[in-house]
N, C-alpha and C positions, 0 to 999 in steps of 0.2 A: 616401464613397458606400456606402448601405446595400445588401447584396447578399440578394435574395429570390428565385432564380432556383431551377433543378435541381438537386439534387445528387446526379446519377449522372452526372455526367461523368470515365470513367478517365483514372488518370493515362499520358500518354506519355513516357517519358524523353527528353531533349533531349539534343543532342548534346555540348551545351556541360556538361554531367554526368556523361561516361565519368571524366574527372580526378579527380571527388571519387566514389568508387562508393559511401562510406556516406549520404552526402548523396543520393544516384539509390534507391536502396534503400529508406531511409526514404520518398522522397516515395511508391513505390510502395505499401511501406504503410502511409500514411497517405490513400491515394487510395481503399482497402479500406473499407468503411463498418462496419467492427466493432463497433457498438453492443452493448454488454453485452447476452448473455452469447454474440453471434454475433463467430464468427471471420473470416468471410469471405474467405477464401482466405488470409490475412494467413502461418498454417503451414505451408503448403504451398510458399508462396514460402522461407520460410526452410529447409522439411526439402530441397527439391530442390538447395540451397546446400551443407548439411551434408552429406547423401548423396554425393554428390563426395568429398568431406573423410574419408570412411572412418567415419562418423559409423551406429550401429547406432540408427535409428529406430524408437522404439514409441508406438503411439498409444495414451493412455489415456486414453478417452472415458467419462462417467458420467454419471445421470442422476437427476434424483429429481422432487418437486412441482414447482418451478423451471420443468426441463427440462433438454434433453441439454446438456453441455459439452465442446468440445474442447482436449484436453489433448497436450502430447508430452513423451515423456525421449528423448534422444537422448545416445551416449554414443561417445567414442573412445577404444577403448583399456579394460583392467580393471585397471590398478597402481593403487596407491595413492600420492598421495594426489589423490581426485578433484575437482577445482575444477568447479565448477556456476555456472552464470549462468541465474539466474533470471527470470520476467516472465510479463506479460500481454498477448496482443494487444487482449483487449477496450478501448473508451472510454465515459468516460458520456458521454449524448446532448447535440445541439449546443445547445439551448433555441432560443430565436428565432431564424430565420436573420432575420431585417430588422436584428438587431444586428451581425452578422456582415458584415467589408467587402471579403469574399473570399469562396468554397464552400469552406464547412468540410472535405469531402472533394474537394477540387480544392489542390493544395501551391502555394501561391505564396510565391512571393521578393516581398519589397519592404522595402524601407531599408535594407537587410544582414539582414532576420529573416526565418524559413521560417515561414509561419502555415498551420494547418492543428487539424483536431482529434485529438487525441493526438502533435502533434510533442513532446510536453515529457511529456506520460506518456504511455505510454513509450515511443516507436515510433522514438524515436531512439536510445534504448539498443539496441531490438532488432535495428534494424538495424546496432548498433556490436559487438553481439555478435557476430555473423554475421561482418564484413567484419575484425575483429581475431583472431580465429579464422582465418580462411584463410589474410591473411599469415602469423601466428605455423608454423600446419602445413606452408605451403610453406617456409619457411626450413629447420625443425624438424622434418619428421616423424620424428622417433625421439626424440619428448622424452619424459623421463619422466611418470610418471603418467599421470592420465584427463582430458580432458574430456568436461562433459556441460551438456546444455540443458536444463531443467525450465519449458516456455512454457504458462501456461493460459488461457484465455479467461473468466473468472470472477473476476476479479481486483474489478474496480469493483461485481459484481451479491450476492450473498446470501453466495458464497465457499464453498459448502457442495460441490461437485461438481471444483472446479480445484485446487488446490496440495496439499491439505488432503488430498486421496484418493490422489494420486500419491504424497506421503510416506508415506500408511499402507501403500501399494502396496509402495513400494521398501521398509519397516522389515520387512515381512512375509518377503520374501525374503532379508530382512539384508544390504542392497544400500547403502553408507554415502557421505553426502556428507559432506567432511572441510574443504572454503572451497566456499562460498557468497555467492558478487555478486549481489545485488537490483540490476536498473536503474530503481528509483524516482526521480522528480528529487530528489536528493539537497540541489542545492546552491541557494545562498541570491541573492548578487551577482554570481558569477562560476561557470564551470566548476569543480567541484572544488575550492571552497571548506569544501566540510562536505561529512562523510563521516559518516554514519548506524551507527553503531555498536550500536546497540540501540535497544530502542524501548518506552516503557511499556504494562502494561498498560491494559487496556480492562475496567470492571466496573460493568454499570448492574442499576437496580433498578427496578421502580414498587412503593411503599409505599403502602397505602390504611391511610387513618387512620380506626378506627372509631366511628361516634358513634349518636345514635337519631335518628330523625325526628320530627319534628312542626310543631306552625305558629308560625310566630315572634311571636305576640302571646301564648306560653305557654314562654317559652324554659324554667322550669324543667320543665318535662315533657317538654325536649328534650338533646340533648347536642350541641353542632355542631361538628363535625370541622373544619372550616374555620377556625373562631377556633382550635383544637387548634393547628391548623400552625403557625402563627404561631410557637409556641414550639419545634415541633420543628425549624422551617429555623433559627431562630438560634444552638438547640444544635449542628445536625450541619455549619453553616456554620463553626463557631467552633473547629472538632476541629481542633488538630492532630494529622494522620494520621502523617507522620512528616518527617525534617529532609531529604529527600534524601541522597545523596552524592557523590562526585568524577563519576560519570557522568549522576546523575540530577538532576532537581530534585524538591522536595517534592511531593508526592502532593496531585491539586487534584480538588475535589469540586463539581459544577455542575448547580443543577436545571437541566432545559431542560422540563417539564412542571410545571401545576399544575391539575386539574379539577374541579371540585363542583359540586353545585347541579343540582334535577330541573327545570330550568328555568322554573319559577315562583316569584313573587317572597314568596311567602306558606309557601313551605316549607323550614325548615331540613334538609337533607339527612343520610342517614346513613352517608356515604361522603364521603372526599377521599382522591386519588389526587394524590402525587407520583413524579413521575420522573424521576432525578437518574444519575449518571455520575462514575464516579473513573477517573481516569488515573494509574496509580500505580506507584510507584519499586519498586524491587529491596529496598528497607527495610520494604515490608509485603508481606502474601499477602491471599487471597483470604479466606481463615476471619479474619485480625484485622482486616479492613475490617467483616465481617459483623457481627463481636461488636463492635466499635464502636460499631456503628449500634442494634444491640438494647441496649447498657448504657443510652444517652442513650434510645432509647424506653421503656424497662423502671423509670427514676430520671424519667420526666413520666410517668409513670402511664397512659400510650397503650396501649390495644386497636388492633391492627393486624397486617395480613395483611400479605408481603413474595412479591418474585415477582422474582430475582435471574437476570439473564444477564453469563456470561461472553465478551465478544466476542474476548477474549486476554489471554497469557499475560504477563509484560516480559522482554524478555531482552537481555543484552549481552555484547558479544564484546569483550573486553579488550586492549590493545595486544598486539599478540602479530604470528603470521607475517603474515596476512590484513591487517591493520592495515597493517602497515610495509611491503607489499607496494601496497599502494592508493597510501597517502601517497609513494612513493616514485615509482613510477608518474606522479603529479599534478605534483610536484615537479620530474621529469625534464620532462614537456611544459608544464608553466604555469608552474614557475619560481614557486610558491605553497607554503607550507604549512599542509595542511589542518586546518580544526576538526574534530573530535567531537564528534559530538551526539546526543540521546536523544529529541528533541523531535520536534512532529508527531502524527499520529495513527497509527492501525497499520497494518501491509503484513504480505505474504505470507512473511516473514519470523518472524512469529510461530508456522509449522506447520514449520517446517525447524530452528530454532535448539534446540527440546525433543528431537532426534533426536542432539543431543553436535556438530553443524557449529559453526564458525567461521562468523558471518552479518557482513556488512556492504551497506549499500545506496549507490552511487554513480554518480548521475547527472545531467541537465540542471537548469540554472535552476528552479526550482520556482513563479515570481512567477506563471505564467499557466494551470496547473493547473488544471482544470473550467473556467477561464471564457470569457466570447467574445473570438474572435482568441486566440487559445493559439495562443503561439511560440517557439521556439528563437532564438541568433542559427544564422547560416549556415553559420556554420565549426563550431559545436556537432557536430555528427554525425558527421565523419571526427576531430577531434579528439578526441572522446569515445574512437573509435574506438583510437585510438594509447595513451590511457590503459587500455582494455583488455587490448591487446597488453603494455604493460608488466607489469600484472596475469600475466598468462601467461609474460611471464619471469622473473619474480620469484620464481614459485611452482614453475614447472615445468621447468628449465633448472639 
C-alpha cells in the first residue's frame, strides 16, 4: 500500500524501546524532517546527550549563498590521541511520497527492517555514536585520550558551509584529530562487511570544443565541433590514466554530458561542450590528469576552452591503529572479517584526512541509500552501536 498522507507526524517512543536505546534514538532522529541543508532539532537531541557525558559543546554555524548551516564539535577531555566520529544529520529529500509504503518521517518496523528516510544514512550511525559513547564513559571515565563529535548538516547539499569550515576552524587553532570514524553506510551484504578506508578523488571538467558557424549546405565555410568530438571522446575514452594499486582501482573517466547545436537544423554551431568526471586513484594528481587531457587535445589539433572543478582530494588510511581497531571491533560482535575498500563516491572524509587524521568510514547496509523505503534491518542500530564501543576500547583503554 502506497502511503500519500502527512508527514509531520513526531515520533513517540514506545515502551517496548527502552531495551534497545539506540534503536529509540535513531527513530527519534529519523522522525526529525532534516532535509538538506536543515537540521531540525536532530543536534540538539544528541548535544543534551553529550552534555551529561562532560562533553564541551561548540556550535559552529556558517553561512554563504546557500544559506546558514548547523554545525557542532563537541569534545571530552584535551589528551591526545583524539578519536572523532563524524557525520551528518542532513537527508536528501523523500521524491514521491505515493511510492513510499510508510511516512518517510514516521520510523516503522516491519519484516524485521526499520524504514524510514535517513535510517541507512546516517541517522543510525548517529544515533550509534551517541549511545557507544555513554556506555564506553560510564564504564571508563578516566580513559585516556579525547573524544569528540564533528556533526554537520551539509553533508548531502553543496558541502560548502559543514565539515569543510569546522576543519579549517579547528586547523586554525591547531586543534588535531588523530582517528576519525565517518558513519557513512559503509557496508555492502551485511553489517561491517567493508570498512571504507579511503576514497577516490573526485575531478570534473566541461571542455568546449571550438569550431566556426555557418549553414550546413557550405560546410567548408564552416568548422563543426560536434563531428570534432567524435575524435576526442575516443581519444580520452582510450587513456589509460593509471593501473591502480593494492587499495585502489584504476582511475575511470565518464562523460555524463554532451551539448551542441543553436537549435536549428540548418546551422552548424560553433561550440560543443562536454562534461566528463574522473574518479581517481592515489597513482595520479590533479596536474597529470590535466596534462593528459591537453597532450590528446593539443596532438587532434582542437581549439578549446577547459573549465576544471575539483570536487576532492583521494585519500587513504593504511592498515594501521584505526584499521585494526575497526576490524577488531566487527570481528568481536559479527564474528566477520572485514573488507577494505576505496570504492563509492566521496564523503566528508575528504576535508579531514588532508589535516594528517587516520580516517575510516563504518557503517549500515548501503543497498537503500537515497532511494524509496530506505532501511536498516532492526538490530542494525544497537549493534552498530556495540561496534562503536569496541572502537573506543581499542583506541582508548
Amino acid at each position: 500500500m502506497n502511503y500519500c498522507g502527512s508527514i509531520n507526524t513526531p515520533y513517540i517512543m514506545k515502551t517496548t524501546d527502552t531495551d534497545r536505546p539506540t534503536l529509540a534514538l535513531t527513530k527519534q532522529l529519523i522522525a526529525a524532517q532534516s532535509v538538506t541543508p536543515n537540521d531540525a532539532g536532530c543536534q540538539m537531541l544528541m548535544t543534551e546527550r553529550l552534555s551529561e557525558l562532560g562533553f564541551h559543546i561548540e556550535a559552529m554555524n556558517f553561512s554563504d549563498k546557500h544559506g546558514t548551516v548547523q554545525n557542532f564539535w563537541a569534545r571530552r577531555g584535551n589528551a591526545k590521541p583524539c578519536l572523532a566520529f563524524a557525520g551528518h544529520t542532513d537527508v536528501v529529500p523523500t521524491g514521491d511520497l505515493k511510492q513510499w509504503e510508510s511516512d518517510p518521517f514516521t520510523p516503522t518496523e516491519r519484516d524485521g527492517m526499520l524504514y524510514g528516510r535517513g535510517t541507512a544514512d546516517m541517522k543510525t550511525s548517529l544515533a550509534a555514536f551517541v549511545t557507544s559513547i555513554e556506555r564506553f564513559v560510564s564504564e571508563h571515565p578516566d580513559h585516556k585520550g579525547s573524544i569528540a563529535l564533528l556533526i554537520t548538516s551539509d553533508e548531502e547539499g553543496p558541502s560548502t558551509c559543514g565539515t569543510v569550515k569546522v576543519i579549517q576552524e579547528l586547523e586554525a587553532r591547531s586543534e588535531k584529530i588523530d582517528y576519525c570514524l565517518v558513519g557513512e553506510p559503509s557496508s555492502t551484504n551485511q553489517l561491517g562487511d567493508v570498512i571504507k578506508n579511503g576514497r577516490r578523488g573526485s575531478l570534473g571538467c566541461v571542455l568546449t570544443i571550438l569550431g566556426t558557424q555557418g549553414h550546413v549546405a557550405y560546410p567548408h565555410l564552416a568548422d563543426n565541433p560536434i563531428h570534432r568530438c567524435g575524435a576526442v571522446i575516443e581519444a580520452l575514452t582510450n587513456i589509460e590514466w593509471d593501473q591502480g594499486n593494492e587499495y585502489f582501482p584504476p582511475t575511470s573517466f565518464q562523460i555524463s554530458n554532451i551539448n551542441g547545436g543553436t537549435g536549428a537544423t540548418n546551422v552548424i554551431p560553433a561550440t560543443t561542450t562536454l562534461t566528463f568526471n574522473l574518479r581517481y586513484s592515489t597513482e595520479i594528481d590533479e596536474a597529470g590528469i590535466k596534462q593528459k587531457v591537453r597532450d590528446v587535445l593539443d596532438q587532434l589539433d582542437m581549439q578549446y576552452e577547459e573549465d576544471w572543478t575539483l570536487f576532492g582530494l583521494p585519500f587513504l588510511t593504511e592498515k594501521g591503529a584505526l584499521v585494526n581497531a575497526c576490524r577488531q571491533a566487527i570481528s568481536d560482535e559479527c564474528n566477520i572479517e572485514s573488507e577494505l575498500s576505496t570504492s563509492g563516491g566521496t564523503s566528508d572524509g575528504r576535508f579531514i584526512a588532508p589535516t594528517g587524521a587516520q580516517v575510516v568510514e563504518l557503517g549500515p547496509v548501503n543497498a537503500t541509500i537515497h532511494k524509496v523505503n530506505e532501511c536498516v534491518d532492526i538490530n542494525a542500530p544497537d549493534q552498530l552501536s556495540r561496534i562503536y564501543e569496541g572502537v573506543l576500547r581499542n583506541l582508548l583503554l
